[in-house]
PDB file of N, CA, C and O in Angstrom:
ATOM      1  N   UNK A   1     403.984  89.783 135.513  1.00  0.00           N
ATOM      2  CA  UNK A   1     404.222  88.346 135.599  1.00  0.00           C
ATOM      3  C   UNK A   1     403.822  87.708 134.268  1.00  0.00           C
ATOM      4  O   UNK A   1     402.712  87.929 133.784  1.00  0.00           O
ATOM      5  N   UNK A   2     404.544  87.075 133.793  1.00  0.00           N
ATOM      6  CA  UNK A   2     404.566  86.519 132.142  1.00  0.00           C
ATOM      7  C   UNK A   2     404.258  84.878 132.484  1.00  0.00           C
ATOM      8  O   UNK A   2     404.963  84.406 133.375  1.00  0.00           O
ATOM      9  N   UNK A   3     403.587  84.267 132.055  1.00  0.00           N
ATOM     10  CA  UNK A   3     402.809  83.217 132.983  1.00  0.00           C
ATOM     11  C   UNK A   3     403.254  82.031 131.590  1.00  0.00           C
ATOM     12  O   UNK A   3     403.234  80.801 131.629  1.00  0.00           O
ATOM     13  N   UNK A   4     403.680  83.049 130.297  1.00  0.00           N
ATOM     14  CA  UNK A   4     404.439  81.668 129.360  1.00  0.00           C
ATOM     15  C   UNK A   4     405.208  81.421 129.386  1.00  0.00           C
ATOM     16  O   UNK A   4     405.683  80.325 129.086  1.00  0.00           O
ATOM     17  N   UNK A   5     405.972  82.877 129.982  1.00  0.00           N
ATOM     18  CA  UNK A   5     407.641  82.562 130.194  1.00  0.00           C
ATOM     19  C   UNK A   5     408.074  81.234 131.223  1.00  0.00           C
ATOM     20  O   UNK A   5     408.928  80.395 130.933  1.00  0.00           O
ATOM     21  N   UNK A   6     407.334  81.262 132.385  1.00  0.00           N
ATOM     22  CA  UNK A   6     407.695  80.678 133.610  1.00  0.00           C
ATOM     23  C   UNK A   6     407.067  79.258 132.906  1.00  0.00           C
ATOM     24  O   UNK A   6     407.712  78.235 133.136  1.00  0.00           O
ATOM     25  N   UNK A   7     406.083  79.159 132.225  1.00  0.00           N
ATOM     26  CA  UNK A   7     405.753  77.687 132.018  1.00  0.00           C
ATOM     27  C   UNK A   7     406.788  77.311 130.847  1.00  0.00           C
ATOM     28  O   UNK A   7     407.120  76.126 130.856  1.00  0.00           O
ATOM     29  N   UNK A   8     407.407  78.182 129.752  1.00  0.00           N
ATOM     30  CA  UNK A   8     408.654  77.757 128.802  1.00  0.00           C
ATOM     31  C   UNK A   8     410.037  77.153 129.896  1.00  0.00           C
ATOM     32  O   UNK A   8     410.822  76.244 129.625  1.00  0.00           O
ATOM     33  N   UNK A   9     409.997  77.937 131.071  1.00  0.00           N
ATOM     34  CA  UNK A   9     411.497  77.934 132.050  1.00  0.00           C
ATOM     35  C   UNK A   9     410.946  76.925 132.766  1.00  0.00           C
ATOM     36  O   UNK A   9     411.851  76.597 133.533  1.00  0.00           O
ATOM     37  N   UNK A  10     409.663  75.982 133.058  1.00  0.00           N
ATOM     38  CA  UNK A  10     409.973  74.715 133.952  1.00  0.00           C
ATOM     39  C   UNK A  10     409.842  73.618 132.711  1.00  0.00           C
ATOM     40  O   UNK A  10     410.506  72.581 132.742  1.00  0.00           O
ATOM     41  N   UNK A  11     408.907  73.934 131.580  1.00  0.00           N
ATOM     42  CA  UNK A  11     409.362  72.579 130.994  1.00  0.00           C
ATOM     43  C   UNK A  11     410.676  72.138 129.651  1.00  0.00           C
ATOM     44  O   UNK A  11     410.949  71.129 129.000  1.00  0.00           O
ATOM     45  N   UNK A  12     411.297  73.793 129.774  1.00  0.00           N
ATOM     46  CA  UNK A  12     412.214  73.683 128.848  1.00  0.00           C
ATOM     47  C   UNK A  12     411.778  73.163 127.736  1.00  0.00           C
ATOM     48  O   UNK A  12     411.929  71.969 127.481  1.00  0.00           O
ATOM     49  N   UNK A  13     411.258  73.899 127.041  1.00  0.00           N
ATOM     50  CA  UNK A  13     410.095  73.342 125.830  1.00  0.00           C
ATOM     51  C   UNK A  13     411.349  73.523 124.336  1.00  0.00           C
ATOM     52  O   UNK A  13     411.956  74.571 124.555  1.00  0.00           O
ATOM     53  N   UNK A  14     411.694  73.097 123.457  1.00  0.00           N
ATOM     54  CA  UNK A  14     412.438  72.981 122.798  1.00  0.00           C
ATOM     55  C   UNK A  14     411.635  73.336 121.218  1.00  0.00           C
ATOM     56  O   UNK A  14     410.645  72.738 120.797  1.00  0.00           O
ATOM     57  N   UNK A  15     412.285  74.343 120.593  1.00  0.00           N
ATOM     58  CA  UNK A  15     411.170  74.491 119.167  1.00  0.00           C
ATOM     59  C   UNK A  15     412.058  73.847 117.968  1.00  0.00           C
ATOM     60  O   UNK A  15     412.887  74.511 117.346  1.00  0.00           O
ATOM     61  N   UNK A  16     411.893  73.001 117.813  1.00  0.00           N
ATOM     62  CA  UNK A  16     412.717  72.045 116.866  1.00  0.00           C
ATOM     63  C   UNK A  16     412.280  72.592 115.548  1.00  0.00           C
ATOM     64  O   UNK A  16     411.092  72.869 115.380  1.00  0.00           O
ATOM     65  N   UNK A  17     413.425  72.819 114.319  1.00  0.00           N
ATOM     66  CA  UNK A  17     412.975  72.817 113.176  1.00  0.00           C
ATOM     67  C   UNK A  17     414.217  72.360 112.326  1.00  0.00           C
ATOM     68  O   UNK A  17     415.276  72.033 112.861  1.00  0.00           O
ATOM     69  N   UNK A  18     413.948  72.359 110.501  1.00  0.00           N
ATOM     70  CA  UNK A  18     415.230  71.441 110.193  1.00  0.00           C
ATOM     71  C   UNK A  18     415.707  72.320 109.142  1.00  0.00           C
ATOM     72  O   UNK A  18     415.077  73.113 108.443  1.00  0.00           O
ATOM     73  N   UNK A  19     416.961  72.023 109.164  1.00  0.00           N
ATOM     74  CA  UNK A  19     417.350  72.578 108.404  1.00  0.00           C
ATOM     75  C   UNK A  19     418.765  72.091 107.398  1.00  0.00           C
ATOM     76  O   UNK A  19     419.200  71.107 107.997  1.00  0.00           O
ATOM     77  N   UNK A  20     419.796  72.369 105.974  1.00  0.00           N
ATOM     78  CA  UNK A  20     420.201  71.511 105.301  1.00  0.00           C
ATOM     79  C   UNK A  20     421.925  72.416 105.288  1.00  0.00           C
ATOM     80  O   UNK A  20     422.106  73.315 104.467  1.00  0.00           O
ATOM     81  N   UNK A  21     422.916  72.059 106.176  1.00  0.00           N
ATOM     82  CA  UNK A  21     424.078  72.196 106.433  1.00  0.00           C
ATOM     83  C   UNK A  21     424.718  72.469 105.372  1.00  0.00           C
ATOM     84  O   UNK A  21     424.656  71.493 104.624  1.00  0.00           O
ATOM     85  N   UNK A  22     425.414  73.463 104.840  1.00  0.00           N
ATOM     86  CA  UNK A  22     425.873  74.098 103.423  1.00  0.00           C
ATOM     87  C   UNK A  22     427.253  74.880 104.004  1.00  0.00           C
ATOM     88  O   UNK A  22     427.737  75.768 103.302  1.00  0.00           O
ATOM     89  N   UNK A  23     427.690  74.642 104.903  1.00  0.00           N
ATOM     90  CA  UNK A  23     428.831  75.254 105.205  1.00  0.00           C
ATOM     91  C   UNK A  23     429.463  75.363 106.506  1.00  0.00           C
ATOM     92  O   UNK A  23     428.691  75.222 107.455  1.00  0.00           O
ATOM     93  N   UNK A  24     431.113  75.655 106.874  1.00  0.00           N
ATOM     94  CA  UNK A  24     431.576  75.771 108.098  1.00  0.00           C
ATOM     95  C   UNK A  24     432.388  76.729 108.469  1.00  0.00           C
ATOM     96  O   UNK A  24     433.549  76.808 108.068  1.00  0.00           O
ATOM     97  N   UNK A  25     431.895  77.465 109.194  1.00  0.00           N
ATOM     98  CA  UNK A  25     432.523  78.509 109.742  1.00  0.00           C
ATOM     99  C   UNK A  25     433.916  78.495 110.277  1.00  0.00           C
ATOM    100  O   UNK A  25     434.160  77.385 110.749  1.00  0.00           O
ATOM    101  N   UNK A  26     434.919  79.323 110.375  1.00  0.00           N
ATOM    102  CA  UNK A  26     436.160  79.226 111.015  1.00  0.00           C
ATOM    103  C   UNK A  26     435.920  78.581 112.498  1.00  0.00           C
ATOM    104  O   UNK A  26     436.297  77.465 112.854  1.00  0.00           O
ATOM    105  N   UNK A  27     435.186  79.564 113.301  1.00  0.00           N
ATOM    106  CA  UNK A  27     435.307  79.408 114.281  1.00  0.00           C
ATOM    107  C   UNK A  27     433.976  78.001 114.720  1.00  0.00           C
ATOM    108  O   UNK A  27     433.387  77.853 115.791  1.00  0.00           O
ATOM    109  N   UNK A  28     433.869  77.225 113.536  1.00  0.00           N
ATOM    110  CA  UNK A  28     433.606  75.796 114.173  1.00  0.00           C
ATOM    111  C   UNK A  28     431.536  75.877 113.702  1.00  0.00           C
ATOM    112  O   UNK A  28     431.017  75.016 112.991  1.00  0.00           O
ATOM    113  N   UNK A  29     430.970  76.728 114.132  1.00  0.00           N
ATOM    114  CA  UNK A  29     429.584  76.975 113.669  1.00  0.00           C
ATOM    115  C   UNK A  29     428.797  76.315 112.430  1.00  0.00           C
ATOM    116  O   UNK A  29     429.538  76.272 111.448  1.00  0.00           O
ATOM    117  N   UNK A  30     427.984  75.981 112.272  1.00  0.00           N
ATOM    118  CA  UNK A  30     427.790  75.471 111.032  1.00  0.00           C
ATOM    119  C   UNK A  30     426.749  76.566 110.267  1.00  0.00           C
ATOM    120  O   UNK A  30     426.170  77.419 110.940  1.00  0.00           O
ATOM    121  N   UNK A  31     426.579  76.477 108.948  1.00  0.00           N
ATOM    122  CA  UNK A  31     425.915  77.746 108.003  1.00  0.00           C
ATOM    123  C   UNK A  31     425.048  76.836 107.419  1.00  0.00           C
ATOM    124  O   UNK A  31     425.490  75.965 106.669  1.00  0.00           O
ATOM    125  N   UNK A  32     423.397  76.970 107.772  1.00  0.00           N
ATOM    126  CA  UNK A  32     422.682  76.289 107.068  1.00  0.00           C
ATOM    127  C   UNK A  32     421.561  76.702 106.362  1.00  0.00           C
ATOM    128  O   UNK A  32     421.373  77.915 106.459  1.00  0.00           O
ATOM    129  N   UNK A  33     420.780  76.121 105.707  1.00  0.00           N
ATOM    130  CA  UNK A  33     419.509  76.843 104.913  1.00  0.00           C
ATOM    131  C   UNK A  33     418.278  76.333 105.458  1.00  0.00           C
ATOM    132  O   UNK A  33     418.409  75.167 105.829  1.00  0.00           O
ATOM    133  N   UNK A  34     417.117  76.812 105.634  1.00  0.00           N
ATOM    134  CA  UNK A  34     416.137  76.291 106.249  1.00  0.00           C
ATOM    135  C   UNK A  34     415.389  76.289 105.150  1.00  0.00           C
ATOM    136  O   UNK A  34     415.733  76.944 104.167  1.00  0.00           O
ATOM    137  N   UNK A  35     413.963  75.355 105.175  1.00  0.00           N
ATOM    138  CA  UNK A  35     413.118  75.179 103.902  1.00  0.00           C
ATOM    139  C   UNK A  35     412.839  76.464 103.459  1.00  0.00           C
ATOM    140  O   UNK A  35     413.071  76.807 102.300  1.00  0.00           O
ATOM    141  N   UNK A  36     412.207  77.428 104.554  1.00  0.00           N
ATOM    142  CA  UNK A  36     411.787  78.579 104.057  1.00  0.00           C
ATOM    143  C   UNK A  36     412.773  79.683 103.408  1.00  0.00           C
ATOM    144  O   UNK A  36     412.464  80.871 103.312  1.00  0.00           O
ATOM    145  N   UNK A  37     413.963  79.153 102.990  1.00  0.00           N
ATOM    146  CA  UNK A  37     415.325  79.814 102.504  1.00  0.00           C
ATOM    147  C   UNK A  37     416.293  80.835 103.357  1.00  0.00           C
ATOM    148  O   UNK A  37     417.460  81.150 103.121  1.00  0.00           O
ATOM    149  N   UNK A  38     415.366  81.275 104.499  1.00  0.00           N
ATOM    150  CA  UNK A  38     416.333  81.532 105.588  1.00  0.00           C
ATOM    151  C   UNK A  38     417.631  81.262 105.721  1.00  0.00           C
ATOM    152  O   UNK A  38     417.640  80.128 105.241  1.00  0.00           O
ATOM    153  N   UNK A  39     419.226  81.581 106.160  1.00  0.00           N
ATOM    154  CA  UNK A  39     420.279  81.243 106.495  1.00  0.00           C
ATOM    155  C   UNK A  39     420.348  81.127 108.200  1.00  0.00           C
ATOM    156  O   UNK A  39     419.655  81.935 108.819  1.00  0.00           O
ATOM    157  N   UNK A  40     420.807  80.577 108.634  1.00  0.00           N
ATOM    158  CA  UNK A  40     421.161  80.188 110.208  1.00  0.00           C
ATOM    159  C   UNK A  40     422.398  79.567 110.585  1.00  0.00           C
ATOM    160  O   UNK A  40     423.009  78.710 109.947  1.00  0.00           O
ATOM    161  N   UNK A  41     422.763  80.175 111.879  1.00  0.00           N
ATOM    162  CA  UNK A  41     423.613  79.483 112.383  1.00  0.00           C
ATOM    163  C   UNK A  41     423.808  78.655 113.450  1.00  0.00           C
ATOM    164  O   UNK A  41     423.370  78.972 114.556  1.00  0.00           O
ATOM    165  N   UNK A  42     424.549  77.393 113.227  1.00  0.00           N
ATOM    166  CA  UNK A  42     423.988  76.662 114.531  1.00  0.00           C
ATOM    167  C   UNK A  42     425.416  75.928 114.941  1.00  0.00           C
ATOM    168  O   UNK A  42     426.510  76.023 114.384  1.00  0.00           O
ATOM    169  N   UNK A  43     425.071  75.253 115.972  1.00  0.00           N
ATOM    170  CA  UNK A  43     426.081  74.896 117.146  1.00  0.00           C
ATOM    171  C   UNK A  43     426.363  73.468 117.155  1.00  0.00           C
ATOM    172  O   UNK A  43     425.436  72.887 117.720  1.00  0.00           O
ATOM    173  N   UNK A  44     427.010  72.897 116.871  1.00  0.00           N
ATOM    174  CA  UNK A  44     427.349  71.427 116.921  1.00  0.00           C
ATOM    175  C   UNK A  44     427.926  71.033 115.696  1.00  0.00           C
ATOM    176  O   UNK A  44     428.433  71.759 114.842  1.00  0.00           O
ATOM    177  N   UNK A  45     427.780  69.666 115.699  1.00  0.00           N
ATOM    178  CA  UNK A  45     428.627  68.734 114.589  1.00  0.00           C
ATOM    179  C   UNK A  45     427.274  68.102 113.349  1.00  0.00           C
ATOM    180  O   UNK A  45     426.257  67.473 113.641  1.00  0.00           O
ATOM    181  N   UNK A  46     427.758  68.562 111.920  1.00  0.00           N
ATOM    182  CA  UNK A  46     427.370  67.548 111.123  1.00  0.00           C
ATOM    183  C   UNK A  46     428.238  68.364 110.248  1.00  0.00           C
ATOM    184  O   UNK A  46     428.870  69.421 110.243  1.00  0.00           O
ATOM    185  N   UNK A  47     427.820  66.867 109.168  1.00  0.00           N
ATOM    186  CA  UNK A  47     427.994  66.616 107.672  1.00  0.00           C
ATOM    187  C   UNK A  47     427.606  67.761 106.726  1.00  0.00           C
ATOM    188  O   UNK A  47     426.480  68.188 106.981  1.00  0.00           O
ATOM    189  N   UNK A  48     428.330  68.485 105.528  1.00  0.00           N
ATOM    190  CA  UNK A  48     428.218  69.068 104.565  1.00  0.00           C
ATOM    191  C   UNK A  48     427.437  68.303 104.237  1.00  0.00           C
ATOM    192  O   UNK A  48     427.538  67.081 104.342  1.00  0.00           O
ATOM    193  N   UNK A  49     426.103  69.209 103.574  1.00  0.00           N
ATOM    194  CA  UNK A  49     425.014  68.618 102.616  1.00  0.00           C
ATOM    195  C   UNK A  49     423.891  67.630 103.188  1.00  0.00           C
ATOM    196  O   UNK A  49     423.214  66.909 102.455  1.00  0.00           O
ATOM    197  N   UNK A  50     423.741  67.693 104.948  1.00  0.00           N
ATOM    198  CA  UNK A  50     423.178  66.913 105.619  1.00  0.00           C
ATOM    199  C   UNK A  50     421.924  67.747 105.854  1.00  0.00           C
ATOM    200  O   UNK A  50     422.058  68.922 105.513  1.00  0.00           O
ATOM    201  N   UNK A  51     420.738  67.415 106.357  1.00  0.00           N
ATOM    202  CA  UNK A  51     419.679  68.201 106.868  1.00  0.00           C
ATOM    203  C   UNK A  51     419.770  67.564 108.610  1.00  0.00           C
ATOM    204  O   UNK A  51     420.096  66.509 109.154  1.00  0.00           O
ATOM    205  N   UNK A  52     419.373  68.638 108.942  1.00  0.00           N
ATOM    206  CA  UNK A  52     419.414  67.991 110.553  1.00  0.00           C
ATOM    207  C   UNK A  52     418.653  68.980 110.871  1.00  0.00           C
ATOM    208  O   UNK A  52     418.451  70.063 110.322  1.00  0.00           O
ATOM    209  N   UNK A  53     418.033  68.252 112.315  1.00  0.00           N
ATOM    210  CA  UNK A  53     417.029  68.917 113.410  1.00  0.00           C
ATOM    211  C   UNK A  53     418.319  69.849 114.276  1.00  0.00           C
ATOM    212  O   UNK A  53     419.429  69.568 114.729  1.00  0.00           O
ATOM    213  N   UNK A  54     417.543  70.970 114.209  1.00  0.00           N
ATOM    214  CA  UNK A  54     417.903  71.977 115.529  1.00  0.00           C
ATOM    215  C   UNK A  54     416.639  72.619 116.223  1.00  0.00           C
ATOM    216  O   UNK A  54     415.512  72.640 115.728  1.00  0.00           O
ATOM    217  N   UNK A  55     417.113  73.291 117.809  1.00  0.00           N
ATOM    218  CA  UNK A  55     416.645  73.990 118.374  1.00  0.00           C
ATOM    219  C   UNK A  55     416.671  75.717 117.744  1.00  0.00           C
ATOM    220  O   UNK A  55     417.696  76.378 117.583  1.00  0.00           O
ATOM    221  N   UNK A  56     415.175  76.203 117.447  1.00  0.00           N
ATOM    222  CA  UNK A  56     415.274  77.383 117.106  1.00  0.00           C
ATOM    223  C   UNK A  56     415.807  78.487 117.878  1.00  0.00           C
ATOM    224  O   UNK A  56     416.379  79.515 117.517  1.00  0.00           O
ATOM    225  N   UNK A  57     415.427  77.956 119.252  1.00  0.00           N
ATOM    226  CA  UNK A  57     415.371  79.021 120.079  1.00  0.00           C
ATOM    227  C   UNK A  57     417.564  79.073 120.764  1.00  0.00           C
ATOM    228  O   UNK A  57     418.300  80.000 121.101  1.00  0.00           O
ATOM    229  N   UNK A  58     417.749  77.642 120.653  1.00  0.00           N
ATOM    230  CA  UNK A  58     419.677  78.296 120.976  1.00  0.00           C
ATOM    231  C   UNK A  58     420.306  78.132 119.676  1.00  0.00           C
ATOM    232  O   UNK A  58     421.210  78.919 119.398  1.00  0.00           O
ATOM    233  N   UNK A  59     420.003  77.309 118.900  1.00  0.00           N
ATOM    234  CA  UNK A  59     420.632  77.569 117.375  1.00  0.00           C
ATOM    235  C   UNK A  59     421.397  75.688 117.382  1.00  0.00           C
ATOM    236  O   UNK A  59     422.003  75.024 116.541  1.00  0.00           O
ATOM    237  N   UNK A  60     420.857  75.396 119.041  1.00  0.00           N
ATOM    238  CA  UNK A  60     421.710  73.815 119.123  1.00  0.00           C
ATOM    239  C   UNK A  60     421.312  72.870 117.994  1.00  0.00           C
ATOM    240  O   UNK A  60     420.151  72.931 117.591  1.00  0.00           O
ATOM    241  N   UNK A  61     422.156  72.007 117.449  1.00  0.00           N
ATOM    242  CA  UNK A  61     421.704  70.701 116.341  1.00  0.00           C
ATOM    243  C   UNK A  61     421.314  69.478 117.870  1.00  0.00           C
ATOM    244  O   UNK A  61     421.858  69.256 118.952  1.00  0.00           O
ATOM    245  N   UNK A  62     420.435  69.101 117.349  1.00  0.00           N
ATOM    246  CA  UNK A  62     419.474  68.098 118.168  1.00  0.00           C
ATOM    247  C   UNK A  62     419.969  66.737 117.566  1.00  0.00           C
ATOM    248  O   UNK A  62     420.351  65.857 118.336  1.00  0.00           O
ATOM    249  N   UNK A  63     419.974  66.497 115.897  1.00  0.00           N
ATOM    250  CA  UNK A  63     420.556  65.529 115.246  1.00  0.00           C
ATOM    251  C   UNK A  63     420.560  65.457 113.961  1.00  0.00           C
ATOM    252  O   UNK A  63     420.443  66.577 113.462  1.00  0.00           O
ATOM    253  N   UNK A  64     420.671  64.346 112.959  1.00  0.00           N
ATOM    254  CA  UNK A  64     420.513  64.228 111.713  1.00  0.00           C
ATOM    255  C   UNK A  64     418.718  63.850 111.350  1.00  0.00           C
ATOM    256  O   UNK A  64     418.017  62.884 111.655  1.00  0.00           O
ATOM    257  N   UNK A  65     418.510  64.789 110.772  1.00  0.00           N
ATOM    258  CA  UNK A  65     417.404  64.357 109.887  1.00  0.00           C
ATOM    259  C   UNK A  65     417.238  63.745 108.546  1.00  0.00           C
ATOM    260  O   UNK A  65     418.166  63.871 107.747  1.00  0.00           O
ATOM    261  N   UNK A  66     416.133  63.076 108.191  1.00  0.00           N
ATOM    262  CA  UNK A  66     416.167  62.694 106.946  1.00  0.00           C
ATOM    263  C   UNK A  66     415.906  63.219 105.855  1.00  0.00           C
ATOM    264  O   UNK A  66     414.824  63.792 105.723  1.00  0.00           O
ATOM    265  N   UNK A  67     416.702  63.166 104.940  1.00  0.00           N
ATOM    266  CA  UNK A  67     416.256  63.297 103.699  1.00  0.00           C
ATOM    267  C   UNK A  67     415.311  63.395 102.892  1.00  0.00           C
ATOM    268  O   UNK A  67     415.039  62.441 102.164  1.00  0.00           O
ATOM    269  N   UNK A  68     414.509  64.721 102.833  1.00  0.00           N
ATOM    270  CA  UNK A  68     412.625  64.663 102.511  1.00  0.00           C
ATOM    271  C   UNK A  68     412.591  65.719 101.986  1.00  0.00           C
ATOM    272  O   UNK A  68     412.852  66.762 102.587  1.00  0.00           O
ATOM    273  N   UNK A  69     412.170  65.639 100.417  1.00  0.00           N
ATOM    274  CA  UNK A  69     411.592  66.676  99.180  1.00  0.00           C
ATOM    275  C   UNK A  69     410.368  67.074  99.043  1.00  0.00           C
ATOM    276  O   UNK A  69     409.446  66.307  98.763  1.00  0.00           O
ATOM    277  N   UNK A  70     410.212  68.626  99.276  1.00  0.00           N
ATOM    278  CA  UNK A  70     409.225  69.347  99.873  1.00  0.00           C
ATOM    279  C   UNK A  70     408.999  69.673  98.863  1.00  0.00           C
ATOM    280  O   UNK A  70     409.931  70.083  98.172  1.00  0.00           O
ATOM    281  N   UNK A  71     407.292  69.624  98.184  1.00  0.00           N
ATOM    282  CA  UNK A  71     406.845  69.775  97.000  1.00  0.00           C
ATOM    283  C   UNK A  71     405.520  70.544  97.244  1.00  0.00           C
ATOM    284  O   UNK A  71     404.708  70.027  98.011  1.00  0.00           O
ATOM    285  N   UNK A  72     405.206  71.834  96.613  1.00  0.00           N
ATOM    286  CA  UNK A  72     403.970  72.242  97.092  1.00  0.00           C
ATOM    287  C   UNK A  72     403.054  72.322  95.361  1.00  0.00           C
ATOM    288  O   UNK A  72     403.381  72.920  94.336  1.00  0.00           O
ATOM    289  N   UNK A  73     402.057  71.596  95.608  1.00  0.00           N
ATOM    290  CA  UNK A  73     401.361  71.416  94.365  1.00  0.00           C
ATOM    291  C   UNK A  73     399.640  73.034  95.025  1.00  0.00           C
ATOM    292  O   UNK A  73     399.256  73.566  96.066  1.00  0.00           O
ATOM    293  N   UNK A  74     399.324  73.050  93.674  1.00  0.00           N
ATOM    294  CA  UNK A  74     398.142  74.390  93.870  1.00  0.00           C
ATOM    295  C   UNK A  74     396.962  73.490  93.637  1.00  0.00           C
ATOM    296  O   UNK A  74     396.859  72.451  92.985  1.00  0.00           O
ATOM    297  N   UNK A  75     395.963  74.288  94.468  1.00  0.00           N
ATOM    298  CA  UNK A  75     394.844  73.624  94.665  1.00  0.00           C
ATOM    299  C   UNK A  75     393.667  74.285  93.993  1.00  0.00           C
ATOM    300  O   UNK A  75     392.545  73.787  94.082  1.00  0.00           O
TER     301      UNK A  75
END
């Protein structure tokens, strides 16, 4: 008995992360880049050159995100 699974399957917990739309597949999919340079594919509608929120876990776009330059300075 998996006691995270059953608590992920009643609250449908959603792992949102973002990522920046760079392309479109034939069959409709979109091809995007995630900060960590990863490629992904995801399910819905946007804009070439847009960043948008998706679900990690179905690949769904949730929506448009904003526009935000990720800068890592050393400490």
């Amino acid at each position: 008995m998996n006691f995270l699974s059953q608590f992920n399957q009643l609250f449908n917990r959603t792992e949102q992360a973002m990522a920046k739309v760079v392309g479109i597949r034939t069959d409709g999919r979109l091809i995007a880049n995630t900060q960590a340079g990863a490629t992904v594919l995801l399910n819905g509608v946007a804009t070439l050159g847009k960043t948008v929120y998706y679900d990690r876990r179905t690949g769904q776009v949730l929506g448009e995100a904003p526009d935000v330059k990720f800068m890592a300075f050393g400490v």
